[in-house]
N, CA, C and O atoms as a GROMACS GRO file, in nm:
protein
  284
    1UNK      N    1  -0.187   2.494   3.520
    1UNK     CA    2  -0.309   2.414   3.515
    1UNK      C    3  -0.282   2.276   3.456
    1UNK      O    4  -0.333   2.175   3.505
    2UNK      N    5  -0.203   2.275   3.353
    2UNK     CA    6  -0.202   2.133   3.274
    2UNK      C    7  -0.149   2.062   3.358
    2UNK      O    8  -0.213   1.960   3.382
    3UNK      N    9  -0.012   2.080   3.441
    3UNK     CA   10   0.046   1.979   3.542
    3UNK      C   11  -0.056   1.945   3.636
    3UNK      O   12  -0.021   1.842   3.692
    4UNK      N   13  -0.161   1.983   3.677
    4UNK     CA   14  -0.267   1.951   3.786
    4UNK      C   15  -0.382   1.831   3.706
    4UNK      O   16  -0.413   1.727   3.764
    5UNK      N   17  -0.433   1.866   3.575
    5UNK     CA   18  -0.468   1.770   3.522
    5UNK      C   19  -0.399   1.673   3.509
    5UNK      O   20  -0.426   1.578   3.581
    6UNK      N   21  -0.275   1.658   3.406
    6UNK     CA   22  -0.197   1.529   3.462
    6UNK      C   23  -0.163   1.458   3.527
    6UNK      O   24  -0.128   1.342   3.508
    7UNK      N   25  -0.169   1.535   3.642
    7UNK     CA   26  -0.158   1.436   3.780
    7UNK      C   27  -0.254   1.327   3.787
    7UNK      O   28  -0.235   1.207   3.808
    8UNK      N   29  -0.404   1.419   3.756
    8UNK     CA   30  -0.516   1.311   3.756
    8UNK      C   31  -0.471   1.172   3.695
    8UNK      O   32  -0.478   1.070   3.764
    9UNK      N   33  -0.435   1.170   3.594
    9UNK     CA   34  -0.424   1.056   3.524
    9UNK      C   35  -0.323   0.985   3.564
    9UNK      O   36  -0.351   0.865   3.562
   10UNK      N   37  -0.171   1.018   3.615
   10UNK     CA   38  -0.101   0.940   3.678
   10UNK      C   39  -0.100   0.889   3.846
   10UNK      O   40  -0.098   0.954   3.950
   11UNK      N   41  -0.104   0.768   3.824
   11UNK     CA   42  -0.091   0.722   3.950
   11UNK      C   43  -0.020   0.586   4.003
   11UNK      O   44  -0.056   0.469   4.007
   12UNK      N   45   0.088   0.651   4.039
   12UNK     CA   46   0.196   0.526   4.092
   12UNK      C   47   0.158   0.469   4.253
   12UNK      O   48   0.146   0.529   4.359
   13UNK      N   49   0.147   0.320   4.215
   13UNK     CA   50   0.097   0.295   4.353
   13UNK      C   51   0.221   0.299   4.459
   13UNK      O   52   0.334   0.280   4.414
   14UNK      N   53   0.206   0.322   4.586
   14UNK     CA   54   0.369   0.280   4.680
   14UNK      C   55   0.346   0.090   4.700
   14UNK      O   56   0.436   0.007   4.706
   15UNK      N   57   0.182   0.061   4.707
   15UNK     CA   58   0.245  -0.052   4.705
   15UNK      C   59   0.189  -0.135   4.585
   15UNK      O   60   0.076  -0.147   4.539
   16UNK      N   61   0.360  -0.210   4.540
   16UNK     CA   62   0.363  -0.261   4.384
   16UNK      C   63   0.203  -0.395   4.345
   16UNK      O   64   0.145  -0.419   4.239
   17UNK      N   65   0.187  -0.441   4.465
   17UNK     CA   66   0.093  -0.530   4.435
   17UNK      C   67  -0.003  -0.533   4.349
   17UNK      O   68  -0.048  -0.620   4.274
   18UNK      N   69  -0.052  -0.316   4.392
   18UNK     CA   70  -0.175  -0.330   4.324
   18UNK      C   71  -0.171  -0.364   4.181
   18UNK      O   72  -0.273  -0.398   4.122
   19UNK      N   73  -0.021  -0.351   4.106
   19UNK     CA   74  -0.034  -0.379   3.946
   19UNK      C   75  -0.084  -0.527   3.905
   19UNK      O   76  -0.132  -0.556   3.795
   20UNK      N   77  -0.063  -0.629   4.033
   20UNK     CA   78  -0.097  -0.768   3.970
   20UNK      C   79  -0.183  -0.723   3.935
   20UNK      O   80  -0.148  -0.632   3.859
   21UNK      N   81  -0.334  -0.730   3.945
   21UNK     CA   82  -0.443  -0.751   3.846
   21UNK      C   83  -0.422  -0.665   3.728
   21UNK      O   84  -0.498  -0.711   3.642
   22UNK      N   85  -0.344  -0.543   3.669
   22UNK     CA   86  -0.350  -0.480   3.574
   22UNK      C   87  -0.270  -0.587   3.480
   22UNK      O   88  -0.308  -0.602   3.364
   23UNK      N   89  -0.161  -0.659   3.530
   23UNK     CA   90  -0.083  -0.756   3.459
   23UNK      C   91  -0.153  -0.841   3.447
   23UNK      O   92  -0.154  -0.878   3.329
   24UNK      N   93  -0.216  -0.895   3.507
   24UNK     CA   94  -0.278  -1.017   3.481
   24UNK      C   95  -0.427  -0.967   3.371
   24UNK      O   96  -0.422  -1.035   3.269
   25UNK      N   97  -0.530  -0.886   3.370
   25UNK     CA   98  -0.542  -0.886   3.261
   25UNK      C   99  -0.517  -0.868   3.153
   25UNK      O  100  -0.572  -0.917   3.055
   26UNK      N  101  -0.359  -0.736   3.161
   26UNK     CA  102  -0.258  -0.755   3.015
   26UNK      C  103  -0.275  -0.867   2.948
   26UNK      O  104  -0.340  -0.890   2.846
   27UNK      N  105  -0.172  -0.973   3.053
   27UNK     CA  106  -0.163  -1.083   3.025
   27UNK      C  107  -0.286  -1.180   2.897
   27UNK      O  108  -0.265  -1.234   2.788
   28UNK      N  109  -0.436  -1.157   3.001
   28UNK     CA  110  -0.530  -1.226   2.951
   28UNK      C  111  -0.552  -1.140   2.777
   28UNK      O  112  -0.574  -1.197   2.670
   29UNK      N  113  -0.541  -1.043   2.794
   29UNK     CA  114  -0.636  -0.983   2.647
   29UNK      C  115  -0.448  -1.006   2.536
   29UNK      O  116  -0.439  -1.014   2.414
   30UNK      N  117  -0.364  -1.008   2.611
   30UNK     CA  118  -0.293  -1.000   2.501
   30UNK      C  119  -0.230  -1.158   2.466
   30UNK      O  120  -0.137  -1.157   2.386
   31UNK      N  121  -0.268  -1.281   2.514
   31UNK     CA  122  -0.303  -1.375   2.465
   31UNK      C  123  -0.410  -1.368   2.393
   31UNK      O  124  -0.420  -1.446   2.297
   32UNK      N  125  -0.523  -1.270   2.423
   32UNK     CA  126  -0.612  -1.363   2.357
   32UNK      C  127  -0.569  -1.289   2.175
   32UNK      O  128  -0.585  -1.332   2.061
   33UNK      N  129  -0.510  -1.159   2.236
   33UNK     CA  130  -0.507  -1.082   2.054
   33UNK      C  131  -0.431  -1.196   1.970
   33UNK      O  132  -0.454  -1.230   1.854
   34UNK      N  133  -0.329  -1.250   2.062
   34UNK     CA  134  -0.201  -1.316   1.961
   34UNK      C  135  -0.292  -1.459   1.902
   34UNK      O  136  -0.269  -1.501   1.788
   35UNK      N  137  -0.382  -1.519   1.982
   35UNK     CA  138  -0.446  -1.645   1.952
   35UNK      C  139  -0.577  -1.590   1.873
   35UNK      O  140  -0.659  -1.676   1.838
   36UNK      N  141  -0.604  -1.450   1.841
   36UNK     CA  142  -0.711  -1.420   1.694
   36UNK      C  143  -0.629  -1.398   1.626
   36UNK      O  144  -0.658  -1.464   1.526
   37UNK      N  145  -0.497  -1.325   1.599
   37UNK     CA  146  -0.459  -1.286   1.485
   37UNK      C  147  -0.367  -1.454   1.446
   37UNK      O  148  -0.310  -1.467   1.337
   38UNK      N  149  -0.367  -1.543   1.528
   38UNK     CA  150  -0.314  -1.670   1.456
   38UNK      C  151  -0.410  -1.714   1.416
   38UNK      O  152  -0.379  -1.780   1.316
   39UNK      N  153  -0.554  -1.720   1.440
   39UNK     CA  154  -0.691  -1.769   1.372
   39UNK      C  155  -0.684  -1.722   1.256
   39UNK      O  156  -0.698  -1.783   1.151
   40UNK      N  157  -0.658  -1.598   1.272
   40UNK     CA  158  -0.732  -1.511   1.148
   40UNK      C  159  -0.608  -1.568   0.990
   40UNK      O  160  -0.634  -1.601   0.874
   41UNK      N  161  -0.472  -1.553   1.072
   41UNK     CA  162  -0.324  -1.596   0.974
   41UNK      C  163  -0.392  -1.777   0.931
   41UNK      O  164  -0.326  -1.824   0.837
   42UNK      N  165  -0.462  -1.839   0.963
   42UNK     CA  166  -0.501  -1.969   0.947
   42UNK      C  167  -0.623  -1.955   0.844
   42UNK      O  168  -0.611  -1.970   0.722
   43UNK      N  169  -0.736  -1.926   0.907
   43UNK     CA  170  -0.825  -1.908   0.816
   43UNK      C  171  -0.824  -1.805   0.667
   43UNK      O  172  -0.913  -1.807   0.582
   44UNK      N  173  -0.701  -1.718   0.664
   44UNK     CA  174  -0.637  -1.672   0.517
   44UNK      C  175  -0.617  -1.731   0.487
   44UNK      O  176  -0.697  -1.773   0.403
   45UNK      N  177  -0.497  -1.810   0.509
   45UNK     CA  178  -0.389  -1.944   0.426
   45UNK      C  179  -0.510  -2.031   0.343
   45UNK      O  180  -0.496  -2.066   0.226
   46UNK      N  181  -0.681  -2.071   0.458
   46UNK     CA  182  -0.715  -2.159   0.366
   46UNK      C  183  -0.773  -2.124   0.288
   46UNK      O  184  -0.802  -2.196   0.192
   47UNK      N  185  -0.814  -1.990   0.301
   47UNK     CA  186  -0.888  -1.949   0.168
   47UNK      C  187  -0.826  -1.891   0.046
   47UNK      O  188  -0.857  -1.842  -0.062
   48UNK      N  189  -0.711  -1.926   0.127
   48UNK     CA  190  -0.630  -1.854  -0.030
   48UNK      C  191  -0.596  -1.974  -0.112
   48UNK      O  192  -0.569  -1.961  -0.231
   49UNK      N  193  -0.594  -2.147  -0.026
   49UNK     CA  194  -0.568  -2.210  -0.130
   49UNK      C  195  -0.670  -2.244  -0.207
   49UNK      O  196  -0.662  -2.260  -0.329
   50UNK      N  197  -0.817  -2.263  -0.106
   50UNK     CA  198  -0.944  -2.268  -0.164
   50UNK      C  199  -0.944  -2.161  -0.324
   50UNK      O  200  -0.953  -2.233  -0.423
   51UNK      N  201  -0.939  -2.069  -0.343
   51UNK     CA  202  -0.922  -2.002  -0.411
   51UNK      C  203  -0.865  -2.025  -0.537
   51UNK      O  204  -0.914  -1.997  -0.646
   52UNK      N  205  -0.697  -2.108  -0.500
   52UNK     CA  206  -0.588  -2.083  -0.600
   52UNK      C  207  -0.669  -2.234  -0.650
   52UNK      O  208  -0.698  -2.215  -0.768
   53UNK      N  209  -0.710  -2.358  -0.613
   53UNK     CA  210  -0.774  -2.452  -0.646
   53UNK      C  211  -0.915  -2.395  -0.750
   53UNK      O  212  -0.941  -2.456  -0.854
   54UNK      N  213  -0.959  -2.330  -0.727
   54UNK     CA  214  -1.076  -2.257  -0.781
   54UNK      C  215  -1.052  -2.180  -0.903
   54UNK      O  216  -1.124  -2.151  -0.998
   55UNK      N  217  -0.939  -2.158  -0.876
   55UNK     CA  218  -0.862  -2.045  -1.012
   55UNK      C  219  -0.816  -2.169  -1.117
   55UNK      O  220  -0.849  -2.174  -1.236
   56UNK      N  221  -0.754  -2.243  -1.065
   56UNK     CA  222  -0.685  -2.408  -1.152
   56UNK      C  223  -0.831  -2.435  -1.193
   56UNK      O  224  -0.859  -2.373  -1.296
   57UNK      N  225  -0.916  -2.495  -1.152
   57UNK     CA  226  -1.003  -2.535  -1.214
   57UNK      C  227  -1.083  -2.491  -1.315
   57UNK      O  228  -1.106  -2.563  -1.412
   58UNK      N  229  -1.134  -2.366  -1.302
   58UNK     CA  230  -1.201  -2.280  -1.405
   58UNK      C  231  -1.040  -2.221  -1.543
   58UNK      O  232  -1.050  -2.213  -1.665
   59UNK      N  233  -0.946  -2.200  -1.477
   59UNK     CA  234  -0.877  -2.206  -1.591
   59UNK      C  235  -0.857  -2.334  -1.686
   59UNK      O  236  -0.845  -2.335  -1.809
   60UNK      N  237  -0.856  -2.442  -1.594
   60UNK     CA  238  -0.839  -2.586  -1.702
   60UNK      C  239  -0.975  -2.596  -1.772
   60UNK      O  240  -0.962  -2.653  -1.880
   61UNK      N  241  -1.122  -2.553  -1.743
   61UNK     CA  242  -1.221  -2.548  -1.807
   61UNK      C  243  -1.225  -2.485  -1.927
   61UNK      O  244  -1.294  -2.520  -2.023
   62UNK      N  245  -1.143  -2.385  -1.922
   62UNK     CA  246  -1.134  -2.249  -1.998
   62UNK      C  247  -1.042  -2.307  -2.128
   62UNK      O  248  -1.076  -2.280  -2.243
   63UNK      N  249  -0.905  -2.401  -2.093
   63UNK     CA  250  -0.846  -2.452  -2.162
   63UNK      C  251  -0.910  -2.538  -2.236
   63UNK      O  252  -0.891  -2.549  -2.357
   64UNK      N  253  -1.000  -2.613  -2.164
   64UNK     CA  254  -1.084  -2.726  -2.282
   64UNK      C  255  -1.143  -2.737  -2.361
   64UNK      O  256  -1.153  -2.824  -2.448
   65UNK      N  257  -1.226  -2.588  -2.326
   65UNK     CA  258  -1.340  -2.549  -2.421
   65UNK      C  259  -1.245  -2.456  -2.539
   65UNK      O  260  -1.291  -2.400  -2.638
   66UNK      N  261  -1.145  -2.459  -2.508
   66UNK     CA  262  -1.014  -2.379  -2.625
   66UNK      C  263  -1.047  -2.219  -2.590
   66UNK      O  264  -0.954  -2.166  -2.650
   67UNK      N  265  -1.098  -2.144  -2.549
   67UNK     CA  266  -1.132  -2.030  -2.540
   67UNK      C  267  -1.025  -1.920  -2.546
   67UNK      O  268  -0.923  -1.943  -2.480
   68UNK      N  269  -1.031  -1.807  -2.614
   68UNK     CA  270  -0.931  -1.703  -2.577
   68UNK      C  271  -0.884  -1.707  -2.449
   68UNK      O  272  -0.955  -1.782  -2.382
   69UNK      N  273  -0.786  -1.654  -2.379
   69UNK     CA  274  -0.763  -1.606  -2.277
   69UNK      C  275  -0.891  -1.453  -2.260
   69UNK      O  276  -0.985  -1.457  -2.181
   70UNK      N  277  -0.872  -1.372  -2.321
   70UNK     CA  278  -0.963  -1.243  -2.278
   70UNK      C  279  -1.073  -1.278  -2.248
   70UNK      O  280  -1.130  -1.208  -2.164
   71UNK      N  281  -1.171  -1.437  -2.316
   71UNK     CA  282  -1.311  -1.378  -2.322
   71UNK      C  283  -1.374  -1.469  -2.152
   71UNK      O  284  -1.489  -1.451  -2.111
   0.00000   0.00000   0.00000
C-alpha cells in the first residue's frame, strides 16, 4: 500500500520543460527570503547602535549625578 501512495506524490515529468515555472518561482521566493533576511540583518545593526548610544547616554547621566552603579 505505502508504495502506491508514494507514487501519488512523485512525479517526474518526461518532458523537462515543465520544471521551468517550478524554477522560476524557486528562483522568485528565494530572492525574495535572501533580500528579508538582509532587511531584517540591517534593521538589527541599527537598533543595536540606537541602543548602545542610548546606553552611553543614560550611563554618562548616571555618572554626573555621581550615583552608585546599583541604584
Amino acid at each position: 500500500m505505502w508504495p502506491s501512495v508514494l507514487n501519488l506524490f512523485l512525479y517526474f515529468p518526461e518532458d523537462k520543460r515543465e520544471y521551468i515555472p517550478a524554477a522560476i518561482s524557486f528562483a522568485v521566493f528565494f530572492l525574495m527570503a535572501v533580500f528579508t533576511m538582509r532587511l531584517i540583518i540591517v534593521i538589527s545593526r541599527r537598533q543595536e547602535r540606537e541602543a548602545k548610544q542610548l546606553e552611553e547616554q543614560l550611563l554618562g547621566k548616571r555618572e554626573e549625578r555621581k550615583e552608585p552603579p546599583g541604584v
